[in-house]
DSSP file (Angstrom, degrees, kcal/mol; ACC not computed):
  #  RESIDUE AA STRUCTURE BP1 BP2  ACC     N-H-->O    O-->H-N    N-H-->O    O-->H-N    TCO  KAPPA ALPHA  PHI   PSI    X-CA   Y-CA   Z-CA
    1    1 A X              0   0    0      0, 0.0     0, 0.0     0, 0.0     0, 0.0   0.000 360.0 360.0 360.0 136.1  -16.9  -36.6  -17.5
    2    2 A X        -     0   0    0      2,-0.0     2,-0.3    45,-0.0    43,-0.0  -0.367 360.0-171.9 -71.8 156.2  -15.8  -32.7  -18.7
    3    3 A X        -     0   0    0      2,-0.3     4,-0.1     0, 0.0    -1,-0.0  -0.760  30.5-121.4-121.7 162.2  -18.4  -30.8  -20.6
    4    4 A X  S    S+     0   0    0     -2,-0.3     3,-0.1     2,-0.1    -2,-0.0   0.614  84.2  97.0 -46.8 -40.8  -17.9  -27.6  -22.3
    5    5 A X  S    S-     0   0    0      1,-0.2     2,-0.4     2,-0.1    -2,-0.3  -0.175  87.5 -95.1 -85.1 173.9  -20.5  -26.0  -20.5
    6    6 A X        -     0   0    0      1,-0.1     3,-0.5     3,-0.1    -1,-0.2  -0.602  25.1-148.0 -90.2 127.7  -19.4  -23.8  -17.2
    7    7 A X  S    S+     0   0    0     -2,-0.4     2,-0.5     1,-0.2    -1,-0.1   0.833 100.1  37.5 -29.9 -57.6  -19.6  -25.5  -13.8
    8    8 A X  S    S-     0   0    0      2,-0.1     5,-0.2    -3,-0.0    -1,-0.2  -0.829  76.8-174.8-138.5  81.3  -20.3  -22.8  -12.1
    9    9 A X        +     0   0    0     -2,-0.5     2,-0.6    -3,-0.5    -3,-0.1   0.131  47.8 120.1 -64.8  20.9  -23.0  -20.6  -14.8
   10   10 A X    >   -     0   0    0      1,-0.1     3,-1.1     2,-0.0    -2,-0.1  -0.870  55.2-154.7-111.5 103.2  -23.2  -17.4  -12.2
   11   11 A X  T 3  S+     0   0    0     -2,-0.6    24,-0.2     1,-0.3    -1,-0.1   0.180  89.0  43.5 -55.7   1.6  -21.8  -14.4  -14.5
   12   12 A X  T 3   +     0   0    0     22,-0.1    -1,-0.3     2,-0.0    -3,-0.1  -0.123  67.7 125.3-142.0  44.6  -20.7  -12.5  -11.8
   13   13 A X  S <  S+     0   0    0     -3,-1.1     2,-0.2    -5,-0.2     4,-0.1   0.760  91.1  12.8 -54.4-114.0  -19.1  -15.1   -9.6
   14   14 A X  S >  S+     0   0    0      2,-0.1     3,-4.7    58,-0.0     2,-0.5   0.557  89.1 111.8 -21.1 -26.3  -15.6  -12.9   -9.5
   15   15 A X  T 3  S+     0   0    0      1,-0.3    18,-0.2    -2,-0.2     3,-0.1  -0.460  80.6  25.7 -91.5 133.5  -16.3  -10.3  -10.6
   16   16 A X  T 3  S+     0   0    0     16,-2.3    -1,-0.3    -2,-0.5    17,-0.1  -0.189  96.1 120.5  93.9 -20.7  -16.0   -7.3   -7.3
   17   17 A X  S <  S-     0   0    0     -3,-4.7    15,-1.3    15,-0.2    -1,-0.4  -0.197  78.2-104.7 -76.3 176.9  -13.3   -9.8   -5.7
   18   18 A X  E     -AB  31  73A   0     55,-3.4    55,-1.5    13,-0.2     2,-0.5  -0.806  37.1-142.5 -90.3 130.3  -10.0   -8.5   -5.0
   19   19 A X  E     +AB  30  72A   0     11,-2.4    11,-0.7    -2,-0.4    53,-0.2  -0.847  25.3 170.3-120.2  63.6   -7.6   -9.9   -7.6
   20   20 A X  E     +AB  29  71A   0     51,-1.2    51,-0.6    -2,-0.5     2,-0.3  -0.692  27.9 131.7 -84.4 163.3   -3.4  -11.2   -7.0
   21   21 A X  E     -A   28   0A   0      7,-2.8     7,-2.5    49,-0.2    48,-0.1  -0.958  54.7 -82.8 177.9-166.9   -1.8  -13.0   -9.7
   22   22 A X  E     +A   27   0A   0     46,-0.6     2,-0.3    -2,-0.3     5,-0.2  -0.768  37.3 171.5-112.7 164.9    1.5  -13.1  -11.9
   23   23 A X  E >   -A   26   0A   0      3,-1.2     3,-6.3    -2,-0.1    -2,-0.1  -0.885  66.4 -24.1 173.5 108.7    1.9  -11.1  -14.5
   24   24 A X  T 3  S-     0   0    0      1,-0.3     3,-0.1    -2,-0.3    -2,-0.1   0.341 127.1 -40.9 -13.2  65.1    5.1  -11.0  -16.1
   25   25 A X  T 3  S+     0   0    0      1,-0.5    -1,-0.3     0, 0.0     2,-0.2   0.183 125.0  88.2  93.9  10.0    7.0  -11.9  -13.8
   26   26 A X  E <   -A   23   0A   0     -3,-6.3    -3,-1.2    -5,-0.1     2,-0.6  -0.709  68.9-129.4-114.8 171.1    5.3   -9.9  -11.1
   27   27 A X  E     -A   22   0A   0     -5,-0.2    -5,-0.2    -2,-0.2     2,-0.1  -0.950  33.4-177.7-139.1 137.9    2.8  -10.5   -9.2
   28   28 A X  E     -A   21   0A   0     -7,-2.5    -7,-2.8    -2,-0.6     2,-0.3  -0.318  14.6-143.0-114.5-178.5    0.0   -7.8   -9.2
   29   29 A X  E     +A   20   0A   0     -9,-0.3    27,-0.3    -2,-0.1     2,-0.3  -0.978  32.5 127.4-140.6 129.9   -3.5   -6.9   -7.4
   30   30 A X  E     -A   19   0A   0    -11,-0.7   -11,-2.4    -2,-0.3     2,-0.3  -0.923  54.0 -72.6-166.8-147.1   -6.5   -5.4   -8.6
   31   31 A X  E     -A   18   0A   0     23,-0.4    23,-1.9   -13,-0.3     2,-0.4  -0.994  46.4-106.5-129.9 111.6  -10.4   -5.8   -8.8
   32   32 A X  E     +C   53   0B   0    -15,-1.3   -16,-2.3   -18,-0.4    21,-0.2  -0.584  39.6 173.4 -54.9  95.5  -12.3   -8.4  -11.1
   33   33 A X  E     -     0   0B   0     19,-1.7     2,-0.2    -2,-0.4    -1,-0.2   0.715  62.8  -5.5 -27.5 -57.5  -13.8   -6.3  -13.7
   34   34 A X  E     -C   52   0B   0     18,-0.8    18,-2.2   -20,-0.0     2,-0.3  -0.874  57.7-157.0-141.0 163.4  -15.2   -9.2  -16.1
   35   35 A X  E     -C   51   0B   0    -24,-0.2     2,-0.3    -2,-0.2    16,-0.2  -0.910   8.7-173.6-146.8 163.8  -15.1  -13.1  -16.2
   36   36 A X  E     -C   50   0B   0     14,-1.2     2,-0.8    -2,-0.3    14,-0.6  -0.961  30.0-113.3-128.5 126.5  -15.5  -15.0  -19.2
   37   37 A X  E     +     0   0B   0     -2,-0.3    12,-0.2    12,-0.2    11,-0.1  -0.359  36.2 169.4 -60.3  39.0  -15.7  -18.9  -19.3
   38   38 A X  E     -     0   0B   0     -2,-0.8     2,-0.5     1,-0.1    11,-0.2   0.235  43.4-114.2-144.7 -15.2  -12.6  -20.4  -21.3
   39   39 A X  E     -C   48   0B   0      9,-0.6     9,-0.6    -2,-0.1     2,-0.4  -0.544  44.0 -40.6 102.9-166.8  -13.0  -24.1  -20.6
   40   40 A X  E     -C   47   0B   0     -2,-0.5     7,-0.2     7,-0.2     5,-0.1  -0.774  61.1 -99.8-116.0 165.1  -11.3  -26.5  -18.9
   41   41 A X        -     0   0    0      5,-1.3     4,-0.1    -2,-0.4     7,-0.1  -0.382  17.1-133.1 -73.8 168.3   -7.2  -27.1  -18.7
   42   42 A X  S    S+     0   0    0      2,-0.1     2,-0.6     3,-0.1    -1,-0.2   0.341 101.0  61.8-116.5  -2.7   -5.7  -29.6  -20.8
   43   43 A X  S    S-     0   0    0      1,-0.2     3,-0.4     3,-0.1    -2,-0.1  -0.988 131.3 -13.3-125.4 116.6   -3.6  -30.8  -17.3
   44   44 A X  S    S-     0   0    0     -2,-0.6    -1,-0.2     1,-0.2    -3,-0.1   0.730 100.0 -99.1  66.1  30.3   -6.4  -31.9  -14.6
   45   45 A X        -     0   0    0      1,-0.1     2,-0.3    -5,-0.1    -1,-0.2   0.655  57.0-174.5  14.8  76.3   -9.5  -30.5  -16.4
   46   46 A X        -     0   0    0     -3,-0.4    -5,-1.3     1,-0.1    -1,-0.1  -0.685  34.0-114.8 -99.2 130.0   -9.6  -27.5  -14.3
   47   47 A X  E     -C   40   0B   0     -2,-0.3     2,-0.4    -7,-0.2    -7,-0.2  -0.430  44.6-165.6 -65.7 145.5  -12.4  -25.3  -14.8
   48   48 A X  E     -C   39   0B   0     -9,-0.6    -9,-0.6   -11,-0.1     2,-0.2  -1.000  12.2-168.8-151.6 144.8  -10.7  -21.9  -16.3
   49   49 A X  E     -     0   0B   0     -2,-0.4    16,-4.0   -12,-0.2     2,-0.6  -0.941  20.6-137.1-131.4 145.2  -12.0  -18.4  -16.7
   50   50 A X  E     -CD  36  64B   0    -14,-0.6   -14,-1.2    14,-0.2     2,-0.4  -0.792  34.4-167.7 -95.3 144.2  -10.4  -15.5  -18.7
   51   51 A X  E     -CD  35  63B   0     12,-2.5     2,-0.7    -2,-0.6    12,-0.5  -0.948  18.7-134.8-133.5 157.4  -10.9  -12.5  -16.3
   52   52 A X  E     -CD  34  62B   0    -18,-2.2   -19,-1.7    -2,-0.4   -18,-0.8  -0.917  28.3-152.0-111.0 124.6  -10.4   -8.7  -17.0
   53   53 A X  E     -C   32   0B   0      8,-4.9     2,-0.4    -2,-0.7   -21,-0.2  -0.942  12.9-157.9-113.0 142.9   -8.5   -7.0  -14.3
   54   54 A X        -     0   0    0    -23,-1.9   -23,-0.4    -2,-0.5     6,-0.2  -0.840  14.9-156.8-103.7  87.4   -8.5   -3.7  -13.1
   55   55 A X    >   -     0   0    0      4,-1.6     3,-0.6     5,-0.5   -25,-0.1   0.315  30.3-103.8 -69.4-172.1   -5.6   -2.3  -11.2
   56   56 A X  T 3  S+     0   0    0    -27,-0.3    -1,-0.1     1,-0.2   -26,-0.1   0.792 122.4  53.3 -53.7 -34.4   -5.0    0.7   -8.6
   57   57 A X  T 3  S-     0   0    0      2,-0.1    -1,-0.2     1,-0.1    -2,-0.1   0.732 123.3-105.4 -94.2  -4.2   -3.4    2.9  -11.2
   58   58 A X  S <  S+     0   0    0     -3,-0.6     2,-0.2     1,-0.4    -1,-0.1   0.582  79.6 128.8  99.1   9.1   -6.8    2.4  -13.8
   59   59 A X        -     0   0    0      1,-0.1    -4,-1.6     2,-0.0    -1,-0.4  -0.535  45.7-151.8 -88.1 146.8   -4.9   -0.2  -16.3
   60   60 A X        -     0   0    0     -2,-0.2    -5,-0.5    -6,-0.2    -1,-0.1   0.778  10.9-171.2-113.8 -82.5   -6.8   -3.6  -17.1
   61   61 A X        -     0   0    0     -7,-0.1    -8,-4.9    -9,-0.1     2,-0.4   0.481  18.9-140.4  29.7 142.9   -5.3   -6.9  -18.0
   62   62 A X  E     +D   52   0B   0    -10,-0.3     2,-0.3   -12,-0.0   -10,-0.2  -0.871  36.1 166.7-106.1 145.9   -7.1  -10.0  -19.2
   63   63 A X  E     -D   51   0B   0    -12,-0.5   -12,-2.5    -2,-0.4     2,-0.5  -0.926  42.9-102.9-147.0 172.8   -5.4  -13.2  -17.5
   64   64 A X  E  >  -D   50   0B   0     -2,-0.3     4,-2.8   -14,-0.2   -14,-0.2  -0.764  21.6-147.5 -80.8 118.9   -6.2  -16.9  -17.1
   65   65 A X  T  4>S+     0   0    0    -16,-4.0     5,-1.2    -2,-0.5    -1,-0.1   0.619  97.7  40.7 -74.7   5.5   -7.3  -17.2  -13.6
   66   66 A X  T  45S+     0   0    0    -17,-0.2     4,-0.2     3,-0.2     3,-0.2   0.916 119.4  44.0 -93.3 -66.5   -5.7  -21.1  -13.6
   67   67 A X  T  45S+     0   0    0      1,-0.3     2,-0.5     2,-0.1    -2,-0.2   0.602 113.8  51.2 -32.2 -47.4   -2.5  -20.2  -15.6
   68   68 A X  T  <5S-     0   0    0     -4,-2.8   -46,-0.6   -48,-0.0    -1,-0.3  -0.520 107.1-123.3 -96.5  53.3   -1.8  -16.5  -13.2
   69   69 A X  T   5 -     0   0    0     -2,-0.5     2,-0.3    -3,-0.2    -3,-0.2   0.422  40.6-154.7  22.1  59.2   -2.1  -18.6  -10.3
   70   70 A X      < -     0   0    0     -5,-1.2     2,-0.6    -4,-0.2   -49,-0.2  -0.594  15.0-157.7 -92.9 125.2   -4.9  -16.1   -9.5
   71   71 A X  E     -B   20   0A   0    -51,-0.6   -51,-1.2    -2,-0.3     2,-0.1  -0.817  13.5-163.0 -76.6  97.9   -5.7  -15.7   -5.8
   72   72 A X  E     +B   19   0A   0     -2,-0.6     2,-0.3   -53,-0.2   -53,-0.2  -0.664  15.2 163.7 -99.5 136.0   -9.4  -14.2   -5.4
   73   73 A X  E     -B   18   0A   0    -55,-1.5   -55,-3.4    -2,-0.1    -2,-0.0  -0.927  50.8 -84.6-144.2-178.6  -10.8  -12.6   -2.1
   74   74 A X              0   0    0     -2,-0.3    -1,-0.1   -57,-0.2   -57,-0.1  -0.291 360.0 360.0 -59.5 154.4  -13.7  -10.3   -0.8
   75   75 A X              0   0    0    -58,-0.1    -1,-0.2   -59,-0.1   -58,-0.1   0.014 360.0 360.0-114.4 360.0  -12.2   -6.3   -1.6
């Protein structure tokens, strides 16, 4: 049964990894600045985190890491 509360309570799970995902109509790279807890998806009650990313060029973007198909790996 979903809860509200986060699966996985570790405030700095993501946050160091290396960062792709789409991004209007592109699909970008950077470094997991922040991650936030958002809830679960309303298709398959997917655990979903808002994350602040931080590119090459020193711009950030917030995305949904279920919704930007977000790939996360060690940088």
């Amino acid at each position: 049964m979903p809860t509200d509360a986060d699966p996985h309570p570790n405030p700095m799970r993501f946050v160091g990894l290396r960062c792709s995902f789409n991004f209007d109509g592109r699909r970008l790279v950077g470094i997991v600045q922040a991650q936030t807890y958002i809830g679960r998806t309303v298709r398959g009650q997917i655990p979903d985190y808002r994350l602040t990313i931080r590119g090459e060029s020193g711009k950030t973007v917030e995305i949904s890491l279920v919704e930007s198909y977000a790939t996360l790996t060690p940088s």
